[in-house]
C-alpha positions, 0 to 999 in steps of 0.5 A: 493503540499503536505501537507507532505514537509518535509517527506522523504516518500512522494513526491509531483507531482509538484516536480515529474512534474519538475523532469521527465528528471531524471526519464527518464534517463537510470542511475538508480538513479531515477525510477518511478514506476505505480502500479495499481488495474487496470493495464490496465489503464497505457496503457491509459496513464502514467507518461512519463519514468514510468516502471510498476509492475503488482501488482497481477502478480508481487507483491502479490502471489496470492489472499489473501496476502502473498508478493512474495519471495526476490527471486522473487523480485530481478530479478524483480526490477532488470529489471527495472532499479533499484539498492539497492540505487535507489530513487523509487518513486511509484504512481498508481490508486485508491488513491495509493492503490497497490503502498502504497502496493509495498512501504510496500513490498519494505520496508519489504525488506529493500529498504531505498530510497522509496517514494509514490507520494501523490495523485497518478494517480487522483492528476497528472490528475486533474492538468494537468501534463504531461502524455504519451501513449508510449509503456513502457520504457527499461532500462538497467538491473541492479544487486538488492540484498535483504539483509534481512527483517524489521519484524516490519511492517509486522503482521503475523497470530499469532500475529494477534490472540495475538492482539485479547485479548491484547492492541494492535488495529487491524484496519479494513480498508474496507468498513463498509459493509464487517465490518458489514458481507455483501458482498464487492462491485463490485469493491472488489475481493470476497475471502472468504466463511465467512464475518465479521471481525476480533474480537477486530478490529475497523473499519476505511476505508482506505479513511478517510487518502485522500483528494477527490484529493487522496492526504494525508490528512493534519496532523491535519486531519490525527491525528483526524482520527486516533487519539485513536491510536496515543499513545505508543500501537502497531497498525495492519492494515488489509482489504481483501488481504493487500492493503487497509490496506496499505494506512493506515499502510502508514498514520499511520507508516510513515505520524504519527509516529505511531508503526504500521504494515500490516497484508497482509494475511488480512481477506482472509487468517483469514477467511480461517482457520475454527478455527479463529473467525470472529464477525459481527457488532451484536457481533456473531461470526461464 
């Protein structure tokens, strides 16, 4: 179960696994949606009436940030079934990496009804729930229209640069070796020229907010974590291109209560432009 019960923005697998007829359904009022840092694995198996978002196609235009276009993702969510009031519950691999990301993305865009299944892929295996290896459903195409953006949880460049030199905490997300100026793992996409991190910015890996099932951590758990950040201050998240930093924003926004936002041009679209500082763990700039 989750340790989230009463949150509008988590739900647990049990009540998913309870529920798969009204996923299932061709009515929009439910859908259930896997997104994936490897899209590959849902053809291994999925969710029985689980549509699927390419994340890197589908979502992000590009390396680097910079979500798709309401225009963009209208038609998108529209061929899956899904109206402006359609309950969207998101899950995926990687402890919800790229599914907290398309919540971000939903929400930028104003989708009020968006849920993240708490402990994603790895939670749904490790207790046996039902999975499928059918091809991926259909649905009947519905109309979806954007009406306008919440600003506030997403941090562009500017105020990523005003936050350097304000009270406003920049929170790097990635693992302590990009933090420090090393190479990113195998795993990582290597996006930039330089490494290091933002000036100002602390680091605090996205992992620390899941439990080794890939659930959110318990509340109390979570405040230690993120506890110098729990006043009345602004938080900006960021990693490589935006996702990581969205399991934190997710922790920070919706599980604490916290004013927080993502930065999804994150350190590859700071990184690019000569001009902006980047610090190493010995305090150099480059």
């Amino acid at each position: 179960m989750t340790h989230y019960p009463g949150n509008s923005s988590v739900r647990s697998a049990e009540s998913v696994a309870n529920n798969l007829e009204r996923f299932a359904a061709d009515d929009p009022d439910y859908r259930l949606v896997e997104v994936d840092m490897d899209p590959e694995v849902y053809d291994d198996w999925h969710i029985p009436g689980a549509v699927h978002i390419d994340w890197e196609a589908d979502i992000n235009s590009g390396l680097g940030g910079k979500i798709l276009d309401a225009d963009e993702l209208e038609p998108l969510l529209g061929e899956l079934g899904i109206t402006n009031e359609t309950t969207v519950v998101l899950y995926g691999d990687k402890a919800n990496w790229f599914a907290a990301h398309a919540y971000w993305a939903l929400k930028y865009y104003g989708h009020e009804d968006v849920q993240l299944l708490d402990g994603g892929r790895r939670y749904w295996k490790m207790h046996d729930f039902e999975t499928s290896t059918d091809t991926e459903p259909t649905y009947p195409t519905q109309e979806y229209t954007v009406s306008g953006t919440n600003d506030s949880i997403r941090a562009l460049k500017p105020e990523v640069e005003d936050a350097i030199e304000s009270d406003t905490s920049l929170i790097d997300v990635r693992n302590p070796q990009e933090f420090r100026g090393e190479k990113p793992p195998a795993e990582i996409p290597n996006t930039t020229d330089r490494e290091g991190h933002i000036p100002s910015a602390k680091n605090i890996p996205w992992g620390e907010a899941v439990d080794m099932d890939g659930r959110f951590k318990h509340p109390q758990e979570l405040k230690e974590v993120y506890s110098e950040f729990l006043g009345d201050g602004e938080s900006i998240s960021y990693c490589r291109i935006g996702e990581r930093a969205s399991i934190t924003w997710f922790a920070l926004s919706e599980l604490l209560g916290v004013d927080a936002a993502n930065y999804d041009g994150s350190f590859t679209e700071w990184e690019a432009d000569n001009d902006a500082p980047v610090a190493t763990l010995g305090g150099d700039r480059q």
